[in-house]
N, C-alpha and C positions, 0 to 999 in steps of 0.2 A: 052487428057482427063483431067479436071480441078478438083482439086483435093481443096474440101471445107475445109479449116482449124477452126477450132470452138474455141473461146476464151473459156479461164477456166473461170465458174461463178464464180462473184465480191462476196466478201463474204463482207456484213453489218456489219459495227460497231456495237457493243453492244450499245444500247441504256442505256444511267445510268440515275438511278432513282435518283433523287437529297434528296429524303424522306429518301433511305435510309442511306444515308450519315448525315444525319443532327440528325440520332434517337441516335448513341453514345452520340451526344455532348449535344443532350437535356437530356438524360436519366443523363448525369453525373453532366449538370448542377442542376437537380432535386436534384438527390445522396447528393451533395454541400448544397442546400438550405435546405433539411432535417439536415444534418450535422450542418449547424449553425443553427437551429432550435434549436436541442436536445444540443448542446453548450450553446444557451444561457438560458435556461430551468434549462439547471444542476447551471448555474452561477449565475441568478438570486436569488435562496434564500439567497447564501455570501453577494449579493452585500446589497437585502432590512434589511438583519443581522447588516452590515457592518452602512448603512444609519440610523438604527435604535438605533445603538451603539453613534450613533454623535448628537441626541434629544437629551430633558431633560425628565425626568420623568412621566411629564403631557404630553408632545407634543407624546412621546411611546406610551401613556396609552390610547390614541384617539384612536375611530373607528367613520369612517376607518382612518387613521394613516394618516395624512397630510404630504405630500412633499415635501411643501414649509418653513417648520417648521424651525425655528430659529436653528441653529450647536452648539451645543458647545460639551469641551472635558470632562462634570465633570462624565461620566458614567469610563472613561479611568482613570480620578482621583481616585474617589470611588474604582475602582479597584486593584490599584497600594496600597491605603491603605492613600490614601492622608488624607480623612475623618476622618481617627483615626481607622480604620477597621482594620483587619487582612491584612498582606503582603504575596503577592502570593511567592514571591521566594521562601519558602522551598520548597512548593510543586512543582513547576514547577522546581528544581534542581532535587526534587527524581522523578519526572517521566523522566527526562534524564536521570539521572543516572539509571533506573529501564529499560530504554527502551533501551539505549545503551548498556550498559554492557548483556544484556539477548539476544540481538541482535548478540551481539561480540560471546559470549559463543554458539549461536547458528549454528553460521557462523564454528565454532572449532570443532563443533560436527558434525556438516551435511555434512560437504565437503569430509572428508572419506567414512561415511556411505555410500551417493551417489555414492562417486569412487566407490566403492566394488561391488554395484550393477548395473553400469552401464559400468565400464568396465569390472573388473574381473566375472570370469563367476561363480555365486551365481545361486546353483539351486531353482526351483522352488523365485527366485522373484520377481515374480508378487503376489504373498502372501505376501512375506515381506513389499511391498509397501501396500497392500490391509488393515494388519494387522494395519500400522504406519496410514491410512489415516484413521480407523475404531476408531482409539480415537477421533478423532475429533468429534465423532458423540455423544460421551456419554452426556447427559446434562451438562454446568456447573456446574447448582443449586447441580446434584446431590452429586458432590466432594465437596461441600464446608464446610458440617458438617466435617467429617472426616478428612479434611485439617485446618478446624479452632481449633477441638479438640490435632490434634498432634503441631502445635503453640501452642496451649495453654498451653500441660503439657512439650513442651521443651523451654520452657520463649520465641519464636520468634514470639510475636504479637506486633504488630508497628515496625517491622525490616523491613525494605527495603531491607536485602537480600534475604526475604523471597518470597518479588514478583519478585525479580530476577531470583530464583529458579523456580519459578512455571510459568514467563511468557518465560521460558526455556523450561520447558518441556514441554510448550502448542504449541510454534508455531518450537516444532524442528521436528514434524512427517510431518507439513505441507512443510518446507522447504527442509527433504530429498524426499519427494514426486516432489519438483517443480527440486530441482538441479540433482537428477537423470535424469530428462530427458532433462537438459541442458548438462551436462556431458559427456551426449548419442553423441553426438555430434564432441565431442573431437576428431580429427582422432590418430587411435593407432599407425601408423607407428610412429609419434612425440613420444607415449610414451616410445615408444620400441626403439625407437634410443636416446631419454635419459638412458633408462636404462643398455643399451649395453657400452654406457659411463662412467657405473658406477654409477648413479645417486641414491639415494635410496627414498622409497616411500615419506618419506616432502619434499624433495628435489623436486620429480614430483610432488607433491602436490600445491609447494609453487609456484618455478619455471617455470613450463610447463605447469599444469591442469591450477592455477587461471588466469592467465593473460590472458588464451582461453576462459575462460567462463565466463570472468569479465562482462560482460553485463547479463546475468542469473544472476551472485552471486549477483550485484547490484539488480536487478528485488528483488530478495529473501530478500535480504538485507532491502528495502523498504517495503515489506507487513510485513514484521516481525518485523519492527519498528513503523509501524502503529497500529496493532494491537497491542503490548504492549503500546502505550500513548493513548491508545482509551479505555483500560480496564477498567471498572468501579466496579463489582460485587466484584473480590476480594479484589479490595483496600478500597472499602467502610468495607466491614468486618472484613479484618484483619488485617487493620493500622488503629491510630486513630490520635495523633497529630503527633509526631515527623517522622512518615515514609507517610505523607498522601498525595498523587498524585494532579496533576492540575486537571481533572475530580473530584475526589472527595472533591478539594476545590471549586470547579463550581457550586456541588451541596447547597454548604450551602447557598449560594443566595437566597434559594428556604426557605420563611423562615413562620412564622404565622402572618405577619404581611401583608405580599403579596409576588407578583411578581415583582420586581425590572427591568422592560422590559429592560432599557438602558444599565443597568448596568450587567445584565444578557448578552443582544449581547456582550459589549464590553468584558468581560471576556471570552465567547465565540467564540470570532473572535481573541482575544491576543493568547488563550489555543490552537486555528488552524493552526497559524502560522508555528511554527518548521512543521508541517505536512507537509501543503500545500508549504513552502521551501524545503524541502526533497525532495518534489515530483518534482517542480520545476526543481531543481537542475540536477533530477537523470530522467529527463525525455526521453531524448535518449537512456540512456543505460537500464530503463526500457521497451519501446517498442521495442527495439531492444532485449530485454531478452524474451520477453511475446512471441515472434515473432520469436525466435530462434526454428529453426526445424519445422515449419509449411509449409516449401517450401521443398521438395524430391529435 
């Protein structure tokens, strides 16, 4: 008796859809060409600031503002004080010295505060972080009566350490708000095996925490150096010559006679610089701070 043997049915390749292969690489080339889109969008106004700093006064003061217009440097002269004007270096010495030092002291203040509440265990702080981010909200304008009158009756108006003082305590609730949850981060067995060492809290402070969270403190480091040489409100109020900021020598450009456009960018693109170098500088270890802990 003949006994039929039956092959096993062939099984089909998958048929591959070649669409779908190809919708990653367009969707990300898209991603890219929005990306340099909104790149050069943000760049553009520095660069026609930057263009417009290199006119002369009439070639600025064109609409629409010609292109092709003749270069020269005397809006950078005029500024420097070539003309016989005022010289920027005091001002632009007290806003480093206003931004650095309030930066330093802030750096002094917040990097415990943050330990405390991000390692040690502090009840109830998500209030304390709540309380420290809830100043931020109060208006400026509203402090400045009351902060111009206590300068006034204890002689610190035109001191420079006075916006020291005050661009201290503006960006140190923001800074333990940002290094706490850099901090979070820190694993505890490092600090528990310095401590078992003998190590005591500056020591893990100095030692063990910064060097882990150096990209956060750096991140922290830079928005709190920005916003201090970005301030305008109180330095206009409460310095007048000898303590007066690069902003508020910006403003005097601004006069009744007009608009000084050249002279105006190029003051404004000089006063940018330390910024946009800081930021420059400190660019890897700011997205690697802004970025720290968004990945489980």
């Amino acid at each position: 008796m003949a006994v039929s043997v039956k092959n096993p049915p062939v099984k089909s390749a998958p048929v591959k859809n070649p669409s779908v292969k190809g919708r990653p690489r367009a969707r990300g080339s898209a991603l890219g060409l929005v990306a340099w889109l909104a790149g050069i969008l943000f760049f553009l106004p520095i660069a026609w600031m930057a263009l417009t700093s290199l006119h002369s006064e009439e070639d600025a003061a064109t609409n629409p503002p010609s292109l092709a217009a003749s270069l020269t440097l005397d809006g950078y002269r005029d500024f420097f004080g070539a003309g016989g004007g005022a010289s920027p270096w005091p001002s632009l010495v007290n806003s480093a010295v206003a931004s650095v030092v309030s930066t330093l002291f802030v750096l002094v203040l917040a990097l415990p505060a943050a330990y405390a509440l991000s390692i040690k265990p502090v009840k109830k702080w998500t209030d304390v972080l709540f309380f420290f981010l809830s100043t931020k909200m109060l208006p400026v304008v509203a402090g400045l009566l009351p902060i111009y009158l206590f300068a006034k009756n204890t002689g610190m108006l035109d001191n420079i350490w006075l916006l020291v003082m005050l661009y201290t305590s503006m960006n140190l609730p923001i800074a333990v708000w940002m290094m706490q949850s850099f901090l979070a981060e820190v694993p505890r067995p490092v600090i528990e095996a310095a401590q078992i060492d003998g190590a005591r809290l500056p020591t893990i402070l100095t030692r063990v925490v910064a060097p882990i969270a150096l990209p956060g403190i750096a991140a922290t480091s830079l928005i709190c150096f920005i916003f201090s040489w970005n301030e305008l409100l109180f330095a206009r109020v409460l310095t007048g010559v000898v303590a007066q900021t690069a902003p508020v020598f910006l403003t005097g450009f601004i006069t009744s006679q007009g608009l000084f456009l050249a002279k105006v960018c190029a003051a404004s693109l000089v006063i940018s610089l330390p910024v946009l170098a800081a930021g420059f500088a400190a660019q890897d270890k700011l997205v690697q701070g802004l970025s720290l802990g968004a990945v489980k």
